[in-house]
C-alpha positions as semicolon CSV with decimal commas, in nm:
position;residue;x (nm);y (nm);z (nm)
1;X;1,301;2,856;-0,464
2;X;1,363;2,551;-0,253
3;X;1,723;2,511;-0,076
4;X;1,937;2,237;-0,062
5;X;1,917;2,217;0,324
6;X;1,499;2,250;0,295
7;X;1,559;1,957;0,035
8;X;1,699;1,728;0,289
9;X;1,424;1,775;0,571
10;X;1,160;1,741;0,287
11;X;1,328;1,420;0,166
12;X;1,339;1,324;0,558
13;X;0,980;1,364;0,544
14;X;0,923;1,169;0,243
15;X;1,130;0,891;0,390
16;X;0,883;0,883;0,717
17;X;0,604;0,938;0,491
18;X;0,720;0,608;0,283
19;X;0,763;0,379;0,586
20;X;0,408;0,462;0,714
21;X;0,235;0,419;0,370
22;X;0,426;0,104;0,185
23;X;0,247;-0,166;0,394
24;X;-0,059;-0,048;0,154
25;X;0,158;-0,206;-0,132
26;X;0,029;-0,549;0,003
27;X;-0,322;-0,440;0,038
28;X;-0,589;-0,528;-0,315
29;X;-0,886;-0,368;-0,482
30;X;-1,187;-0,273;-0,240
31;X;-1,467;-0,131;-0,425
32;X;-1,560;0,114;-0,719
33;X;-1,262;-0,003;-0,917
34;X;-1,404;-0,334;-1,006
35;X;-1,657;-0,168;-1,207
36;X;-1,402;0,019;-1,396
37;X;-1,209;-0,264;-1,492
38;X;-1,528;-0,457;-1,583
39;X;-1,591;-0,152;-1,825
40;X;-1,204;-0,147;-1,946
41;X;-1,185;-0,490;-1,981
42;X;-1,484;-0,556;-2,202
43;X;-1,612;-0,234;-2,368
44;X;-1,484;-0,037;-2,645
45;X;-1,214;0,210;-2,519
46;X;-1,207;0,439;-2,832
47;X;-1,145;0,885;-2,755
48;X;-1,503;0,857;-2,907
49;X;-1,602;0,630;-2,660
50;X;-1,429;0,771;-2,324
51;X;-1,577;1,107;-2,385
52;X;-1,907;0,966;-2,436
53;X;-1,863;0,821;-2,099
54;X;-1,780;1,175;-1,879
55;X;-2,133;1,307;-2,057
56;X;-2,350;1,007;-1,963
57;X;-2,281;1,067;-1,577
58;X;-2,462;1,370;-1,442
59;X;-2,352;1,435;-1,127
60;X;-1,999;1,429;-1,227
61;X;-1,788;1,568;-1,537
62;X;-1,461;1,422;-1,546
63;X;-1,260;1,333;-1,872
64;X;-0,935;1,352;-1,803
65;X;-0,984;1,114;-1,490
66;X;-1,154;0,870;-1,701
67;X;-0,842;0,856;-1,948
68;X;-0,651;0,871;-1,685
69;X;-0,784;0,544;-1,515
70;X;-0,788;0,389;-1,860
71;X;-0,430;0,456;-1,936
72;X;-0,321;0,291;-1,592
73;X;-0,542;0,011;-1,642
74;X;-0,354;-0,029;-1,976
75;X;-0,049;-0,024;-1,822
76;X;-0,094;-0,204;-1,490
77;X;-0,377;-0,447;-1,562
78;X;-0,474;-0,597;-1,253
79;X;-0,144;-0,587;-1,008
80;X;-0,265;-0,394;-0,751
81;X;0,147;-0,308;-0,642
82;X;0,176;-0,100;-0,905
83;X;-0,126;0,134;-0,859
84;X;-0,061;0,148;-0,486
85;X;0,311;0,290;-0,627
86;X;0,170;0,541;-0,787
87;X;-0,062;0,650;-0,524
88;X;0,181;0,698;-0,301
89;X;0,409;0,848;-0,521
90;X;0,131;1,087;-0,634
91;X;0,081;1,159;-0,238
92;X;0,438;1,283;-0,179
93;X;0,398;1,514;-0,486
94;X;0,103;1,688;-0,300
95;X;0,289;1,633;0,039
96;X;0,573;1,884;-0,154
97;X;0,342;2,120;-0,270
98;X;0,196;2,144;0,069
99;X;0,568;2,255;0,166
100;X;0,593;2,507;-0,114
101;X;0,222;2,644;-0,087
102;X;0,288;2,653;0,316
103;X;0,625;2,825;0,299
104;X;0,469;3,095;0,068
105;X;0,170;3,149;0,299
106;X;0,407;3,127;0,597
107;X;0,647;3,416;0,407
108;X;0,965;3,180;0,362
109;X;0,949;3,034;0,763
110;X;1,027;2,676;0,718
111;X;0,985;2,559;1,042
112;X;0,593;2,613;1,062
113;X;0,628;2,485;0,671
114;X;0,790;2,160;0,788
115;X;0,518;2,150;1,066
116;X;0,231;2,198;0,793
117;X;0,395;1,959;0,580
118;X;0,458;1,641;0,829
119;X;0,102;1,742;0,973
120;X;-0,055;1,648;0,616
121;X;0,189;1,390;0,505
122;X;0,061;1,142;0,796
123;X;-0,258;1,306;0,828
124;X;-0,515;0,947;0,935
125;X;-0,837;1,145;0,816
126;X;-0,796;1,172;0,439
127;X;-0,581;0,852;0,389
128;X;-0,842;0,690;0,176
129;X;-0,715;0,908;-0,111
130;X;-0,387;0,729;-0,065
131;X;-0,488;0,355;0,052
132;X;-0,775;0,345;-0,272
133;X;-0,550;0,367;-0,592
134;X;-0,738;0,371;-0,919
135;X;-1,038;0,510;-0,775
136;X;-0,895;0,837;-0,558
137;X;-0,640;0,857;-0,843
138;X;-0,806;1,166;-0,981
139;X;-0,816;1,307;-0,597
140;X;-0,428;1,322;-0,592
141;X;-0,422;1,498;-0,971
142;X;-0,710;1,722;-0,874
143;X;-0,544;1,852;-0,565
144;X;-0,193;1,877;-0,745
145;X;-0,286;2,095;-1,033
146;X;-0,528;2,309;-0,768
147;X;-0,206;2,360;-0,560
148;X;-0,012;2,442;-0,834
149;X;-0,298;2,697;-0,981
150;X;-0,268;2,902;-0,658
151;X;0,101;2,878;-0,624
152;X;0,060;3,055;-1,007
153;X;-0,166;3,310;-0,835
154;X;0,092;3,425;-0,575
155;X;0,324;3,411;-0,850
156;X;0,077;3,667;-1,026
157;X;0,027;3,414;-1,351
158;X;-0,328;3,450;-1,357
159;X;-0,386;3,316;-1,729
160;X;-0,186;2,958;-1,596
161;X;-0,346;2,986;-1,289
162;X;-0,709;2,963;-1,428
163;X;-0,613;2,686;-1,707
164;X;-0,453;2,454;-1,356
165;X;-0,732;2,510;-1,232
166;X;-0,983;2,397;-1,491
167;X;-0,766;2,113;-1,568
168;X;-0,804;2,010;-1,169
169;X;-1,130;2,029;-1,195
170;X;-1,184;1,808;-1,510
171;X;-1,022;1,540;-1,311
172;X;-1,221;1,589;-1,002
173;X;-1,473;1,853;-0,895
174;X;-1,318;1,891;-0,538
175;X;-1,102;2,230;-0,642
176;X;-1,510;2,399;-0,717
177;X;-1,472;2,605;-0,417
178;X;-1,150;2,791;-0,582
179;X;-1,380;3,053;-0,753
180;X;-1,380;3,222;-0,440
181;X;-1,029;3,110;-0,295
182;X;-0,823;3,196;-0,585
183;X;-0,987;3,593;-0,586
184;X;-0,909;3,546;-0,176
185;X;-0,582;3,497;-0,235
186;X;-0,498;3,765;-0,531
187;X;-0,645;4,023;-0,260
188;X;-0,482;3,887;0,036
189;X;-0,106;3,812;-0,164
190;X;-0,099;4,087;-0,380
191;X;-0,034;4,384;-0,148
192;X;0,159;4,600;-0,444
193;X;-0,086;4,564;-0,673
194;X;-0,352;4,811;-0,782
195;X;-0,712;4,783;-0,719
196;X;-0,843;4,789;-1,004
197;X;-0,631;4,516;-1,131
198;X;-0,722;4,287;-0,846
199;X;-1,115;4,359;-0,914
200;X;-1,053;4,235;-1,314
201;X;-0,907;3,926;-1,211
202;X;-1,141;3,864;-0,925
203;X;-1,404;3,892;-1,208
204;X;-1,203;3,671;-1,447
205;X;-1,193;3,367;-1,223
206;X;-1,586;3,425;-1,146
207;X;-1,685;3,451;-1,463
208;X;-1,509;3,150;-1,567
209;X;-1,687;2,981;-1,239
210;X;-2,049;3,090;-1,395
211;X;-1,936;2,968;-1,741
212;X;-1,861;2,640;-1,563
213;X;-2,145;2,609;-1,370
214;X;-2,407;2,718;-1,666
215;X;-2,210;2,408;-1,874
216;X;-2,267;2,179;-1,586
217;X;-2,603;2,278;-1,519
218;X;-2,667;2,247;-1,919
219;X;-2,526;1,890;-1,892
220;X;-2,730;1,811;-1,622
221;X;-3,026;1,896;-1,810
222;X;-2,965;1,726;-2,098
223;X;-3,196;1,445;-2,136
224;X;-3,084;1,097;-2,083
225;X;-3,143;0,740;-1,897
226;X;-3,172;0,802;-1,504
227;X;-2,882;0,563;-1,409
228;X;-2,725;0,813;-1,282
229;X;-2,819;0,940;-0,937
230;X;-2,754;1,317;-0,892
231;X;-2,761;1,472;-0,506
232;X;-3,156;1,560;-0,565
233;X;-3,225;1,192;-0,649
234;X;-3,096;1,063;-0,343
235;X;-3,121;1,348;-0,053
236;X;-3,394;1,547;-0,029
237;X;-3,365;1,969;-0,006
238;X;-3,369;1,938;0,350
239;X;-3,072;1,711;0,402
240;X;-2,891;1,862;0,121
241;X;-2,916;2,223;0,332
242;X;-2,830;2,072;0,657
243;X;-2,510;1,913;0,492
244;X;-2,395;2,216;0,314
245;X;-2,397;2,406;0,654
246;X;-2,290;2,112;0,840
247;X;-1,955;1,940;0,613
248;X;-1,755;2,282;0,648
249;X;-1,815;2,210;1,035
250;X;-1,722;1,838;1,024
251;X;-1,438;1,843;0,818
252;X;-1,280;2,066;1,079
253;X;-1,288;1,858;1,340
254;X;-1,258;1,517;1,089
255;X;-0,924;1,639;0,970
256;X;-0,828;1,749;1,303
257;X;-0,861;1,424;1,527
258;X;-0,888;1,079;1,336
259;X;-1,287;0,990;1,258
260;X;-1,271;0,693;1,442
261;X;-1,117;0,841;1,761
262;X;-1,357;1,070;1,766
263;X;-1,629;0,788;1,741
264;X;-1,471;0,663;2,016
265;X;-1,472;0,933;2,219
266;X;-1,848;1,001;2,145
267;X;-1,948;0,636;2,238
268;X;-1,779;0,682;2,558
269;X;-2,004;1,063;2,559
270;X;-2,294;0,814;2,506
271;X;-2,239;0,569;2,781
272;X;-2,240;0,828;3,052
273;X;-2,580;0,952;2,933
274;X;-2,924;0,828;3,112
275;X;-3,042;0,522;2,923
276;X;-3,378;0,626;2,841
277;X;-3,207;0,919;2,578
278;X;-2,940;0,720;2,460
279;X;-3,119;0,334;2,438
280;X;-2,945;0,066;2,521
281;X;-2,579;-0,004;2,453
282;X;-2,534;-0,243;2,116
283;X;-2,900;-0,192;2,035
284;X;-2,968;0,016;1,670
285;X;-3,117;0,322;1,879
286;X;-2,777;0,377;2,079
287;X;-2,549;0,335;1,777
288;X;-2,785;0,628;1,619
289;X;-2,751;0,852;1,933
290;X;-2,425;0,820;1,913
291;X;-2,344;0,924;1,523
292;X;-2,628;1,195;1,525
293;X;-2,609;1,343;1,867
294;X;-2,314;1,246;2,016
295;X;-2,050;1,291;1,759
296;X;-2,182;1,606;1,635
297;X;-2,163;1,778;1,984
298;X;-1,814;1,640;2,054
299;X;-1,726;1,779;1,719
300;X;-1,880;2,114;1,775
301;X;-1,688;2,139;2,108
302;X;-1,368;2,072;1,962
303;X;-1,404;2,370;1,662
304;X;-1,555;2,624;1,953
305;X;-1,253;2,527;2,191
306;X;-1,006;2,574;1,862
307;X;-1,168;2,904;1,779
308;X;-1,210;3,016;2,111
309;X;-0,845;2,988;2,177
310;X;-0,760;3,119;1,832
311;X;-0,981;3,467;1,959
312;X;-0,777;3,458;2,309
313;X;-0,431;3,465;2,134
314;X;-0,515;3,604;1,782
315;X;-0,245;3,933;1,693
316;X;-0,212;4,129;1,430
317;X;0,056;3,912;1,265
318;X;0,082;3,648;1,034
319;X;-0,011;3,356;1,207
320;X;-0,369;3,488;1,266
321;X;-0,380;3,563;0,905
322;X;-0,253;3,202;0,855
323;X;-0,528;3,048;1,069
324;X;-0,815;3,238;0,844
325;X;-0,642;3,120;0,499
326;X;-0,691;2,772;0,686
327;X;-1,007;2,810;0,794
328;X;-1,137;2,951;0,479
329;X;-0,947;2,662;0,287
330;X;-1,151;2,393;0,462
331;X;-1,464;2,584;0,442
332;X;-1,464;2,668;0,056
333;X;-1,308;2,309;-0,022
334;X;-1,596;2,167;0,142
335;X;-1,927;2,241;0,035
336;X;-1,850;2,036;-0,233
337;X;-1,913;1,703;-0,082
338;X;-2,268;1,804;0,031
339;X;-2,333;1,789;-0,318
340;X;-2,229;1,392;-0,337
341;X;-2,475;1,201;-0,480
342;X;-2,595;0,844;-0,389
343;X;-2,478;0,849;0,002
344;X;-2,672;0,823;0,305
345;X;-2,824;1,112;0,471
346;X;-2,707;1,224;0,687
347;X;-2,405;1,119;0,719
348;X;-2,178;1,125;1,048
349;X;-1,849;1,059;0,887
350;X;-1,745;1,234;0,558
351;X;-1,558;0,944;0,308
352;X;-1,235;0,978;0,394
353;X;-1,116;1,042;0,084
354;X;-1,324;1,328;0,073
355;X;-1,110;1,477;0,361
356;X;-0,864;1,465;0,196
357;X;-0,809;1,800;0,000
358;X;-0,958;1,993;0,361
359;X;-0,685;1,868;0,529
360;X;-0,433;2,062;0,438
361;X;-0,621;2,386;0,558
362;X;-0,699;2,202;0,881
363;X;-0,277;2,139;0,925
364;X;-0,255;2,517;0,844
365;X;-0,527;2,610;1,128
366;X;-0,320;2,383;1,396
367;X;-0,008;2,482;1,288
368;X;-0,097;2,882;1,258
369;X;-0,306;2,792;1,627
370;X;0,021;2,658;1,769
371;X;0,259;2,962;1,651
372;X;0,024;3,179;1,837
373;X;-0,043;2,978;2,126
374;X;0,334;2,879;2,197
375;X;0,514;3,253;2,021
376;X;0,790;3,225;2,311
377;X;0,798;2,868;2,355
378;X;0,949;2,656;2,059
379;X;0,965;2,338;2,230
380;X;0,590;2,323;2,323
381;X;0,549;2,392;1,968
382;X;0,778;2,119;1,846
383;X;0,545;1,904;2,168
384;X;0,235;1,971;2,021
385;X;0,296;1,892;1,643
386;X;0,482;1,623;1,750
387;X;0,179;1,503;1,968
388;X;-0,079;1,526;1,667
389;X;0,178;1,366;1,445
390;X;0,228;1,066;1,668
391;X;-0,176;1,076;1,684
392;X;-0,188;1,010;1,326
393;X;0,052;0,769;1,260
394;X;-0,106;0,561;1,505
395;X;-0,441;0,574;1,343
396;X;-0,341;0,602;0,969
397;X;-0,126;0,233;1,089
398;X;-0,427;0,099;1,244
399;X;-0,656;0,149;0,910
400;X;-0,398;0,038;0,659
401;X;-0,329;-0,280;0,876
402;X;-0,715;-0,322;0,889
403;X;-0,713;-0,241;0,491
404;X;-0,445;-0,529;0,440
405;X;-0,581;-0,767;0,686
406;X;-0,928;-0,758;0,447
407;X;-0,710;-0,725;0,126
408;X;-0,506;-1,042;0,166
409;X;-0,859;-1,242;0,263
410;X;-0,991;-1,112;-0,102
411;X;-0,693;-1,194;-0,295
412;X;-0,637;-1,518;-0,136
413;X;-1,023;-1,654;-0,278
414;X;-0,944;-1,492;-0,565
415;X;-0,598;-1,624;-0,648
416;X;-0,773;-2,034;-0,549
417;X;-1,054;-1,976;-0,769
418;X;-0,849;-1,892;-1,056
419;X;-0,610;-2,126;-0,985
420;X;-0,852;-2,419;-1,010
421;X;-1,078;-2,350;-1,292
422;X;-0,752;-2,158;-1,503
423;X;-1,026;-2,166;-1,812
424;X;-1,423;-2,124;-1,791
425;X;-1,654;-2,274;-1,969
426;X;-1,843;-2,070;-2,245
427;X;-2,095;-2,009;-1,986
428;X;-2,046;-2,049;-1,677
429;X;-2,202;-1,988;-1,375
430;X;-2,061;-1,908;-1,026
431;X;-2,275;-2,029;-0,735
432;X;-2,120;-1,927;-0,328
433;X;-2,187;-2,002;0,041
434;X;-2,095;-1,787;0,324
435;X;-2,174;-1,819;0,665
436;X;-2,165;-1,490;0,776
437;X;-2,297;-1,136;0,659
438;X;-2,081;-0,824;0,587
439;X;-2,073;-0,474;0,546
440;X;-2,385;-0,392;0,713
441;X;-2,584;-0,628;0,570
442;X;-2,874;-0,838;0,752
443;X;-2,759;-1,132;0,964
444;X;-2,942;-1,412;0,743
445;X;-2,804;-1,242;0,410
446;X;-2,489;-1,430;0,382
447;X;-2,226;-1,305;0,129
448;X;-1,897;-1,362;0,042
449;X;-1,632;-1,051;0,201
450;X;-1,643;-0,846;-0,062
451;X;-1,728;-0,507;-0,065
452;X;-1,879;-0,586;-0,425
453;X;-2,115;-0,757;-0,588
454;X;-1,865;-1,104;-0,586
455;X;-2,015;-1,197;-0,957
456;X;-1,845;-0,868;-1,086
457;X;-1,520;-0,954;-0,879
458;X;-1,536;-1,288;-1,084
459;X;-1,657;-1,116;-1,383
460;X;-1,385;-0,877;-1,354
461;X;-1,069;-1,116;-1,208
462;X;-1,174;-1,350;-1,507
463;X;-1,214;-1,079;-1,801
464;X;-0,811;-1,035;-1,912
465;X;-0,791;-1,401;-2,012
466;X;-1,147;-1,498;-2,123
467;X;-1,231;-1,232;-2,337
468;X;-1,602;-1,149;-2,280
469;X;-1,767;-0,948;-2,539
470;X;-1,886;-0,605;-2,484
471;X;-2,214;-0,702;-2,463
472;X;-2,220;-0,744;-2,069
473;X;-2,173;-0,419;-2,024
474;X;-2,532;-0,149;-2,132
475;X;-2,508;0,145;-2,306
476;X;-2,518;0,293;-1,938
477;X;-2,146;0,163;-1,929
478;X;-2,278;-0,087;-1,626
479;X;-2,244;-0,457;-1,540
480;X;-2,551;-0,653;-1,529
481;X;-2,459;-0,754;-1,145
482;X;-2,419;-0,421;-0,982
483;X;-2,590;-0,404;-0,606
484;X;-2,372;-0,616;-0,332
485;X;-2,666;-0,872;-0,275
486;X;-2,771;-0,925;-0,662
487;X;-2,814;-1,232;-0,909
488;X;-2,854;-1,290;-1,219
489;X;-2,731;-1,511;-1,556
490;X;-2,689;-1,355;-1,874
491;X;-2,619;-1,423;-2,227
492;X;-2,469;-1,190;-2,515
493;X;-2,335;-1,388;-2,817
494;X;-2,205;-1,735;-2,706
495;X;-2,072;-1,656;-2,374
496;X;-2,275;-1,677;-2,075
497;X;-2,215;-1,565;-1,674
498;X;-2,379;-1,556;-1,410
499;X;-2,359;-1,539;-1,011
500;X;-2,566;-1,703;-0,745
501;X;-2,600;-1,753;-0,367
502;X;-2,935;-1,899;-0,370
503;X;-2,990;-2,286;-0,436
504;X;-3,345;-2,277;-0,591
505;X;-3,234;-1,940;-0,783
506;X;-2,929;-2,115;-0,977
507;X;-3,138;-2,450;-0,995
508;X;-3,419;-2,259;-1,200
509;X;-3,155;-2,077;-1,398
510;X;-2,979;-2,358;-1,475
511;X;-3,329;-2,550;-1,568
512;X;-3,455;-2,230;-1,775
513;X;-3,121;-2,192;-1,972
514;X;-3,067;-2,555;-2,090
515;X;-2,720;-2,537;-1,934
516;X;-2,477;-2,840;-1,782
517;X;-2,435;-2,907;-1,437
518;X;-2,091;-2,911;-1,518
519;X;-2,097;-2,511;-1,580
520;X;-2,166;-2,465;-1,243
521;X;-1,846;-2,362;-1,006
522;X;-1,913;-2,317;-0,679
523;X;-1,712;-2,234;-0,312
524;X;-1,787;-2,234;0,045
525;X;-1,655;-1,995;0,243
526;X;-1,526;-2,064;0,614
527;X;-1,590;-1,689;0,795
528;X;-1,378;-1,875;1,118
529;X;-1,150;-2,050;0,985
530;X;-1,071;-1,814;0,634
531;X;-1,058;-2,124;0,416
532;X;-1,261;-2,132;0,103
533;X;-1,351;-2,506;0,039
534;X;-1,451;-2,641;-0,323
535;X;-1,798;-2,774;-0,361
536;X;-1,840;-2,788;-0,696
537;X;-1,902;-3,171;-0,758
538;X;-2,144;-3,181;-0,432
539;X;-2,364;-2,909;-0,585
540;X;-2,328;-3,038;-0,957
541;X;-2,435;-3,376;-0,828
542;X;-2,765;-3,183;-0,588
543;X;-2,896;-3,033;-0,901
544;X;-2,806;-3,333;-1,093
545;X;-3,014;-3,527;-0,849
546;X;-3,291;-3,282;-0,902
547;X;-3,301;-3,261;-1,229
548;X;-3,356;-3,620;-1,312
549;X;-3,632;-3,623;-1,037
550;X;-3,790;-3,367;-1,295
């Protein structure tokens, strides 16, 4: 039962939760999402359909997510305000079930509950769940109806707390490692309960987890196109080991200090190192020193110093007891993510979204650590929260300013394009220039800065008003332009579109097709300056020029 006085410090929180998160309203659509509104925009969004959908991808089975998505989509369109709204919104639900979870754990103490609570609410780590709407939408659902399904298991509802839980994981596959967690906690919370009881539903929630995992494995060998990368397509056994052993590890210390201070503090590790093990500063060599070597180590220190001190101070009370439910939270919630198909291996920084749902048994661990640490000294309790708070603000500002900064650039080409060709032809193709590369590509491949393929940003920002037939997106449910460096033209009924950044590409394409110059569109982008210029008429008239020369 929450009071009215533990009302106002949770609203208090909400308040400095708000402040730090509503720049984000101004920020726009990064990545994955574009593909989903490609999908809504153009393909048929019948029940039939949507189920259809959560079969054809193999390494993931979410429904209710993609309903969910569709539904907002629906609603919202593309006005990014709104989703970053709900986000947010969404975020403070979790932020007070953190409270309530915490101050059960805790035994009703709501000062270490308030701690736990502000700790998460600003935690820098995990704010991708928060700063990527539509996408991490089904994060935020996920780890609300997995919060709520143990808060039924302390309650002892066991029956509700197994159907939250399967409808968590139907949204998102992070709550997996709650098979074990949820029997941890009936043994751990229910101290005037019987044995035997406890064993039955210990043995309910694992045999619901092996009915699960037999349906998933079952859908994963069901036969079907290979579009869809599982982990074993895209890391091999080796990797896949070495990351289930080694995320539990990292998301510790990930959640703990920001990711990118701690790449900071590794490159500085780095520098001080002889040459000749490191390679030289800037070169490819030292920047793979540093994520492989140096970060780990730095990492590693900081969980053996955190459980070293945890072993100095550890009593037989309920702050040690605390700082294992932590521990184990960010352990079991983890493996997961090893299991993440189509990322790089191995991988020095977990997504931050995926650190997201860890982080609240990371703010239990500090918060547990603290207790113990300061028992007789409130005030260097209050410091040190206060310290890691202030920490996180100061990163979690930095990336949202950086997510804006980007955002605005996006929207701005966007909102010009549209603006000057309000209709398209019936086919049309979109031809760029960029003088600059991005997002890790090669310095002579020049794209626009997108995190996308910019043909299914224009495919996409263009869809609402043109109506596009379903055709240009497969029975795979993807868009013909799908890789950040790809081309291509196609055709389905009498509307064509198509995307190029090479000259002699588009020329042949517009040769091969029979099409007008005049259904070519094309920009220049300024990477200095930020201005997108209008070259349309100078490359209708080039491959005007060349195609009378024909």
């Amino acid at each position: 039962m929450i009071k009215k006085a533990e009302l106002r410090y949770i609203l208090l929180i909400f308040l400095f939760t708000l402040v730090v998160y509503l720049p984000s309203l101004n920020g726009f659509f990064q990545n994955d999402e574009w593909a989903a509104f490609a999908r809504f925009f153009v393909d048929d969004q019948s029940l039939s359909k949507i189920v259809k959908r959560a079969f054809v991808d193999r390494g993931h089975f979410v429904p209710l997510y993609e309903i969910s998505y569709r539904l907002l989509i629906k609603a919202f369109g593309l006005q990014y305000a709104y989703y970053a709204a709900v986000s947010i919104a969404l975020h403070l639900v979790v932020v007070f079930l953190v409270f309530v979870f915490s101050k059960k754990i805790f035994k009703g103490n709501t000062f270490l509950s308030y701690a736990v609570t502000i700790l998460f609410a600003v935690n820098a780590a995990g704010h991708q769940a928060t700063t990527w709407p539509l996408i991490d939408i089904n994060t935020h659902v996920a780890v609300i109806f997995g919060l709520l399904s143990i808060l039924a298991v302390l309650e002892r509802y066991t029956a509700l707390s197994l159907l939250l839980f399967i409808i968590s994981l139907l949204f998102k596959e992070i709550t997996l490692g709650f098979f074990v967690l949820l029997p941890i906690f009936v043994f751990t919370s229910r101290l005037s309960e019987d044995l035997r009881r406890k064993i039955t539903t210990s043995l309910l929630f694992f045999s619901a987890g092996v009915l699960y995992l037999a349906f998933r494995l079952i859908n994963y060998l069901s036969p079907r196109d290979g579009v869809y990368a599982i982990v074993t397509t895209s890391s091999s056994k080796y990797d896949i080991l070495k990351n289930l052993f080694g995320f539990p590890i990292k998301a510790i210390y990930e959640t703990i200090f920001p990711p990118r201070l701690l790449l900071i503090i590794s490159h500085r590790v780095s520098v001080l190192l002889p040459e000749s093990l490191t390679g030289s500063v800037g070169t490819t060599a030292f920047d793979i020193f540093n994520e492989r070597i140096s970060l780990p180590f730095v990492g590693v220190l900081i969980v053996s110093v955190l459980l070293l001190v945890f072993i100095k101070n550890k009593k037989k009370n309920l702050s040690s007891t605390v700082f294992l439910v932590g521990l184990s939270f960010v352990v079991l919630n983890s493996f997961v993510y090893a299991l993440s198909p189509e990322r790089p291996d191995p991988i020095p920084v977990i997504d931050s979204r995926n650190l997201y749902f860890p982080a609240i048994g990371s703010s239990l661990m500090l918060v547990a650590l603290f207790s113990l640490v300061f028992s007789k000294n409130k005030k260097m309790l209050i410091l040190f929260v206060a310290a890691f708070v202030s920490l996180n603000v100061f990163w979690l500002h930095r990336e949202i300013s950086f997510l804006v900064s980007v955002a605005q650039v996006r929207k701005t080409i966007l909102t010009q394009i549209k603006e000057e060709n309000q209709r398209l032809p019936d086919k049309v193709i979109f031809y760029s220039e960029s003088d600059k590369s991005y997002y890790g590509m090669p310095e002579a491949e020049h794209i626009m800065p997108f995190q996308t393929n910019f043909g299914l940003n224009l495919f996409t920002w263009y869809a609402p008003t043109e109506n596009f037939p379903s055709g240009f997106i497969d029975d795979n449910y993807k868009f013909f332009l799908t890789s950040l460096t790809e081309e291509g033209y196609f055709e389905n009924e009498s509307r064509g579109f198509g995307y190029f950044r090479n000259f002699v590409s588009l020329e042949q394409t517009v040769w091969d097709n029979h099409l007008s110059v005049d259904s070519v569109i094309a920009y220049r982008f300024d990477s200095r300056t930020g201005l997108l210029e209008n070259i349309s008429e100078e490359i209708r008239q080039k491959l005007g020029d060349l195609t009378n020369s024909y």
